[in-house]
N, C-alpha and C positions, 0 to 999 in steps of 0.2 A: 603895282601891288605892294613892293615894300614901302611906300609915304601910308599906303591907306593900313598895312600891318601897323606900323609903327602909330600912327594915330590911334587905333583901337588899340593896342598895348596902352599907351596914356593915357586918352580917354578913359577908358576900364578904370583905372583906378579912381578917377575923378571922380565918375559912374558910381560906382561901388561906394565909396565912402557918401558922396551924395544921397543915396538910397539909404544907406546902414543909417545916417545922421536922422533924414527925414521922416523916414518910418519908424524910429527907435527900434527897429529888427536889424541887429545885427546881422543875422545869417542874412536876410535879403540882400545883404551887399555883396557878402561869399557865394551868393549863386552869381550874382553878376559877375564876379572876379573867376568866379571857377567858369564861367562858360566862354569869358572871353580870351583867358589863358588858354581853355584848349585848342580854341579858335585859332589865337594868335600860335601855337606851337605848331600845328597845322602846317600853317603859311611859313614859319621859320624851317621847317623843315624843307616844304618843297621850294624854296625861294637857297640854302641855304649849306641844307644839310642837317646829320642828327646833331654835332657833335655842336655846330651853332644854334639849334634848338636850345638844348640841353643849356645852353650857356646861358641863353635869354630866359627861356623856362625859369632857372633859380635865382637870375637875375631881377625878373618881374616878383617869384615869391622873397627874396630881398631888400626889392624897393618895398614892397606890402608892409613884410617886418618892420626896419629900420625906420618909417614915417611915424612909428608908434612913439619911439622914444623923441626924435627930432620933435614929435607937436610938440612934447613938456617943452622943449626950449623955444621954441619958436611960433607957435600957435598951429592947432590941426588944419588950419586950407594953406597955409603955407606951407608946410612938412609935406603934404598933399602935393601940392604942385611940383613942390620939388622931384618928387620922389617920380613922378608923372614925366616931369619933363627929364630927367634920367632916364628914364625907362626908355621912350618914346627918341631920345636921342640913339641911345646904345643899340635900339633895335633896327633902327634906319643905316648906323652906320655898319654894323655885320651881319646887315643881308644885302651887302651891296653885292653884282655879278660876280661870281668868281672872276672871269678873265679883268672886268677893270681891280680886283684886289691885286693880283700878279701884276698888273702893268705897275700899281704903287708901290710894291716891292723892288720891283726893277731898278725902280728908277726912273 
């Protein structure tokens, strides 16, 4: 369950900006980004906890934000992806089990 969270955390975005481009309706993106965000907070929750929800939650509307200014530099499906595969990283890697995070603490 957390490969296919973290997929639809990236995806989403792809999604979303795909739809917003295509259809020239921005807001059709924003429903895809808002339903899959709540989706994904869902999953981070029971995978996780509130406290790493909460992290990926503002982390996902973060990646959203910040691809804004990156397209000026770099072109918008780049900024995109980047911002995608951020996301989709950061969410695989803190919803990984509690007990194997303690084991990586340890030692």
């Amino acid at each position: 369950m957390r490969a296919l969270t973290a997929a639809v955390a990236a995806g989403s975005l792809l999604l979303g900006f795909a739809v917003a481009q295509l259809s020239g309706v921005r807001f059709l993106g924003g429903v895809v980004l808002l339903a899959a965000g709540v989706w994904c907070a869902r999953q981070w929750f029971l995978l996780a906890g509130k406290r790493v929800m909460w992290v990926l939650g503002l982390t996902y509307f973060a990646a959203f934000v910040l691809s804004h200014p990156l397209g000026r530099l770099v072109g918008t499906w780049p900024a995109v992806l980047t911002a995608a595969a951020v996301m989709g990283t950061t969410s695989y890697i803190l919803t990984r089990p509690a007990a194997e995070r303690a084991a990586q603490l340890a030692g």
